[in-house]
N, CA, C and O atoms as a GROMACS GRO file, in nm:
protein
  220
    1UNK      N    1   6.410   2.192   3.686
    1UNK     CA    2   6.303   2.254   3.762
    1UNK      C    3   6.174   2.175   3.737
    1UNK      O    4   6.141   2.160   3.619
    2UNK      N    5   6.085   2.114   3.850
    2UNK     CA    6   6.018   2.007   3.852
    2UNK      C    7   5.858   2.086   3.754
    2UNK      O    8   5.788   2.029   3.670
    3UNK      N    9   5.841   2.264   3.820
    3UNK     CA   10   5.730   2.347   3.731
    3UNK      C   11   5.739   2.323   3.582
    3UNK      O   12   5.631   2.312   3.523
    4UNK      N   13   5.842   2.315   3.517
    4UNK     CA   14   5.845   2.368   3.400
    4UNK      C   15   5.850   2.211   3.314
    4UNK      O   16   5.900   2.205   3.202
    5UNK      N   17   5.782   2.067   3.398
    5UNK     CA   18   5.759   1.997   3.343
    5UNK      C   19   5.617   1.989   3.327
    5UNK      O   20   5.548   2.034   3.418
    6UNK      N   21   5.559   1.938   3.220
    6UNK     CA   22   5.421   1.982   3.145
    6UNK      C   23   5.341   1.865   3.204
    6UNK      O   24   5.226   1.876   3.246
    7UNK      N   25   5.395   1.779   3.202
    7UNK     CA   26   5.319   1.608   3.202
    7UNK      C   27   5.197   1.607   3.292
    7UNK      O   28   5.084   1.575   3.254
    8UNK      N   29   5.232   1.648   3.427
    8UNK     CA   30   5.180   1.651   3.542
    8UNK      C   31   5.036   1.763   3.539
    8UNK      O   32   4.917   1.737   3.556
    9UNK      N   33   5.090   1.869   3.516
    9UNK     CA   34   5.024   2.007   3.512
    9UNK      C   35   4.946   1.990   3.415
    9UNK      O   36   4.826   1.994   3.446
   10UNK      N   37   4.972   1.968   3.293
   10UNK     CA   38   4.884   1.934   3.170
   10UNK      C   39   4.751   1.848   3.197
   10UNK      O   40   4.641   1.882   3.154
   11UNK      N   41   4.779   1.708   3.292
   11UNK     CA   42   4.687   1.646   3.312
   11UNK      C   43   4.610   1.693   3.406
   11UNK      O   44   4.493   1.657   3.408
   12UNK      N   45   4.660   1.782   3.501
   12UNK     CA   46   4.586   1.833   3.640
   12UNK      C   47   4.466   1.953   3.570
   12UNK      O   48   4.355   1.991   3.609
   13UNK      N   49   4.548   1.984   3.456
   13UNK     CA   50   4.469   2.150   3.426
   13UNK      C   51   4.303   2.058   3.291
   13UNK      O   52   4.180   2.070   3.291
   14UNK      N   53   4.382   1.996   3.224
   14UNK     CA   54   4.238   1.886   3.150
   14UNK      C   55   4.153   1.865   3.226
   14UNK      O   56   4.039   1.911   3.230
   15UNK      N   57   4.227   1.764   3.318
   15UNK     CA   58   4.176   1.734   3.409
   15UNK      C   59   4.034   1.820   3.544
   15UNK      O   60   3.927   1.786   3.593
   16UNK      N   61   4.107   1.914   3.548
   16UNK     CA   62   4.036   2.001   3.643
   16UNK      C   63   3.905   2.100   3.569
   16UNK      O   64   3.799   2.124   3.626
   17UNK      N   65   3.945   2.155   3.419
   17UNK     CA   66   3.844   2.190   3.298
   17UNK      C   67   3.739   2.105   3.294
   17UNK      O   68   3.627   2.156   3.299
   18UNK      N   69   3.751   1.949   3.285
   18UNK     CA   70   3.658   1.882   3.264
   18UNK      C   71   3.572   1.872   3.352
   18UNK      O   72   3.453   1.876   3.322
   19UNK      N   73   3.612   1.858   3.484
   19UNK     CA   74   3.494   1.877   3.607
   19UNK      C   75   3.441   1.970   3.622
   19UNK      O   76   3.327   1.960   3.669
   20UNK      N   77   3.505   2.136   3.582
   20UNK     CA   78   3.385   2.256   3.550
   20UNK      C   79   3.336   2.278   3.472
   20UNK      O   80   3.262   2.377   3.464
   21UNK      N   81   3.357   2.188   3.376
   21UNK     CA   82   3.266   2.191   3.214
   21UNK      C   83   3.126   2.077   3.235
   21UNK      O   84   3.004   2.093   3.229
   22UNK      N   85   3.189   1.994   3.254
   22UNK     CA   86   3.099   1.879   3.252
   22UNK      C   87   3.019   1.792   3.362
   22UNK      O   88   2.944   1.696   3.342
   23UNK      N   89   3.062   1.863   3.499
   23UNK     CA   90   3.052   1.791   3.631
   23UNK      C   91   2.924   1.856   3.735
   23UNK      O   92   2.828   1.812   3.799
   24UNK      N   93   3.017   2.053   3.692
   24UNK     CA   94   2.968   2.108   3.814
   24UNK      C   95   2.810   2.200   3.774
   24UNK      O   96   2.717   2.229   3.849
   25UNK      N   97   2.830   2.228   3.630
   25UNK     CA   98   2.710   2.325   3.560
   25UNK      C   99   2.551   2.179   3.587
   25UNK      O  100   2.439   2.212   3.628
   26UNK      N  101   2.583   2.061   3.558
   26UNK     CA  102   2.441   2.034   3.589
   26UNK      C  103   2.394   2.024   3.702
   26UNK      O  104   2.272   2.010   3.712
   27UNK      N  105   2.485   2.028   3.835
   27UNK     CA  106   2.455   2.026   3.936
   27UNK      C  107   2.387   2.141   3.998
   27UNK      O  108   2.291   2.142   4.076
   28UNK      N  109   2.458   2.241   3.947
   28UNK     CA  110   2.409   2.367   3.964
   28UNK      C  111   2.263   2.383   3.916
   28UNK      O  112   2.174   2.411   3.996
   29UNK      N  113   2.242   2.368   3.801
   29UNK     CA  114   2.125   2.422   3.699
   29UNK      C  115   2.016   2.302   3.765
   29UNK      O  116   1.911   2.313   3.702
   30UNK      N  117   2.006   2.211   3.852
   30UNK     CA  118   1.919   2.105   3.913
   30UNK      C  119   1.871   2.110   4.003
   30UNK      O  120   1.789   2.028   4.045
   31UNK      N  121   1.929   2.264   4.089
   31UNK     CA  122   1.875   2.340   4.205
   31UNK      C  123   1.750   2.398   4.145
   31UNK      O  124   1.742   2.416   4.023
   32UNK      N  125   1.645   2.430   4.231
   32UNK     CA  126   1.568   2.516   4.188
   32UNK      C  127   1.557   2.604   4.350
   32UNK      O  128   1.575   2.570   4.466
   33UNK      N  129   1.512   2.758   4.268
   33UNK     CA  130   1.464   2.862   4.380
   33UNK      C  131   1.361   2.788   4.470
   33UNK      O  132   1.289   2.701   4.423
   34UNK      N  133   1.356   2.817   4.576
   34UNK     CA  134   1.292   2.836   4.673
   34UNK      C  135   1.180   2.953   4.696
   34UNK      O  136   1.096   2.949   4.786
   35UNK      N  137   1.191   3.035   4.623
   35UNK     CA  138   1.118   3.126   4.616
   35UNK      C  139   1.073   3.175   4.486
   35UNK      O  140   1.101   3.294   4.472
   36UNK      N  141   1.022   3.132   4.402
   36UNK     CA  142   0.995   3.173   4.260
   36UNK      C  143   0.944   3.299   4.245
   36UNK      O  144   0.893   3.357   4.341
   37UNK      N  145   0.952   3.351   4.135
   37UNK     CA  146   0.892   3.518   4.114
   37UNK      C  147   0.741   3.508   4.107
   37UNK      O  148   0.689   3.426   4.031
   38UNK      N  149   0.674   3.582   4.178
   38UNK     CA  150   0.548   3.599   4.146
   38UNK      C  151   0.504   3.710   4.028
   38UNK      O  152   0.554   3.822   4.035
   39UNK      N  153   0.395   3.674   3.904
   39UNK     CA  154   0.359   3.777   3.881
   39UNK      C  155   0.304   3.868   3.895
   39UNK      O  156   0.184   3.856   3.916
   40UNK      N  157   0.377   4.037   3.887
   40UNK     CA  158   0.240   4.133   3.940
   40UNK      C  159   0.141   4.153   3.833
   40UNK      O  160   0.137   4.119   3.715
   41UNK      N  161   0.073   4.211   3.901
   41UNK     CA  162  -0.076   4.247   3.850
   41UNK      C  163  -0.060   4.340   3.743
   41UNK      O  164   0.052   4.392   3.751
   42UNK      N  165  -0.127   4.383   3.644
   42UNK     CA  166  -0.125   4.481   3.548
   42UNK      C  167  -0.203   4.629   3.561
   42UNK      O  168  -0.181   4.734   3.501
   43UNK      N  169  -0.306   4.594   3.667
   43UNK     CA  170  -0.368   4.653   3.695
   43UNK      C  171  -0.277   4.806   3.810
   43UNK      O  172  -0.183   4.800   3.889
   44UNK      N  173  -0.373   4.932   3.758
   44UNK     CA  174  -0.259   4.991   3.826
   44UNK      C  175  -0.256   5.000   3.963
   44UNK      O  176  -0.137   4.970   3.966
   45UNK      N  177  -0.280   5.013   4.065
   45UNK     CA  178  -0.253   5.047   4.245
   45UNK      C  179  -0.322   5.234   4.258
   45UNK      O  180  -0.275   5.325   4.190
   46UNK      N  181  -0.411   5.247   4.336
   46UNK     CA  182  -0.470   5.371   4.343
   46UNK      C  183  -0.413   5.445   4.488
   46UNK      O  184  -0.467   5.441   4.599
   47UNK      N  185  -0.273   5.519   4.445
   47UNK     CA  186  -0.233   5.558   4.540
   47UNK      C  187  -0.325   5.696   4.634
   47UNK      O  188  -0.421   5.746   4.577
   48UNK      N  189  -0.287   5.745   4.771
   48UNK     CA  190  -0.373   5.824   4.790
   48UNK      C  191  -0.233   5.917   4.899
   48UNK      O  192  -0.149   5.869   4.974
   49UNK      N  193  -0.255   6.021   4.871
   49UNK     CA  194  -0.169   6.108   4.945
   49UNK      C  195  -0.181   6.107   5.098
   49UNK      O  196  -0.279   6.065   5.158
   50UNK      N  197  -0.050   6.166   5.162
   50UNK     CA  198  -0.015   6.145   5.276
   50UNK      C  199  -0.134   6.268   5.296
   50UNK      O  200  -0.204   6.315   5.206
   51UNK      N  201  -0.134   6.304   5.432
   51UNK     CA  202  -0.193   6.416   5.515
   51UNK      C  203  -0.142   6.438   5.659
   51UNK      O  204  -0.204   6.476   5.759
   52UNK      N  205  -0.008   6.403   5.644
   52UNK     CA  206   0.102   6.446   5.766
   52UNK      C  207   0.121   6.629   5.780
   52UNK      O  208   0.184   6.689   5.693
   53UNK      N  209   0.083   6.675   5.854
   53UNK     CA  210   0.135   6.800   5.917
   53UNK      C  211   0.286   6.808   5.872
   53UNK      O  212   0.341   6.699   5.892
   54UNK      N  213   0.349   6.880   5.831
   54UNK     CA  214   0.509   6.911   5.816
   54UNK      C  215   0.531   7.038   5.852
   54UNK      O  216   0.525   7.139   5.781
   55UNK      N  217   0.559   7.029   5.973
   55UNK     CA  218   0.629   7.173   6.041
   55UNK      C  219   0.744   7.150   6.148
   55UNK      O  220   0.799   7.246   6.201
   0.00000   0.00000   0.00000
């Protein structure tokens, strides 16, 4: 049975580890957002109540 030989598979599976270990994480991490976080303010916001009729 051609599966249950290691040779092939062994090198495919190293093989394939090493390109998500070592290949694909800096590519990733070299993106940057497009939209960065802004900081909010500390200050508090002076809310003011509705005055909608509810009936």
């Amino acid at each position: 049975m051609p599966q249950l030989n290691p040779s092939p598979w062994l090198a495919i599976l190293i093989f394939s580890w090493l390109v998500f270990l070592l290949i694909i994480p800096p590519k990733i991490m070299a993106h940057i957002s497009p939209n960065e976080p802004a900081l909010k303010s500390t200050e508090k916001s002076l809310t003011e109540s509705w005055t909608w009729p509810w009936h």
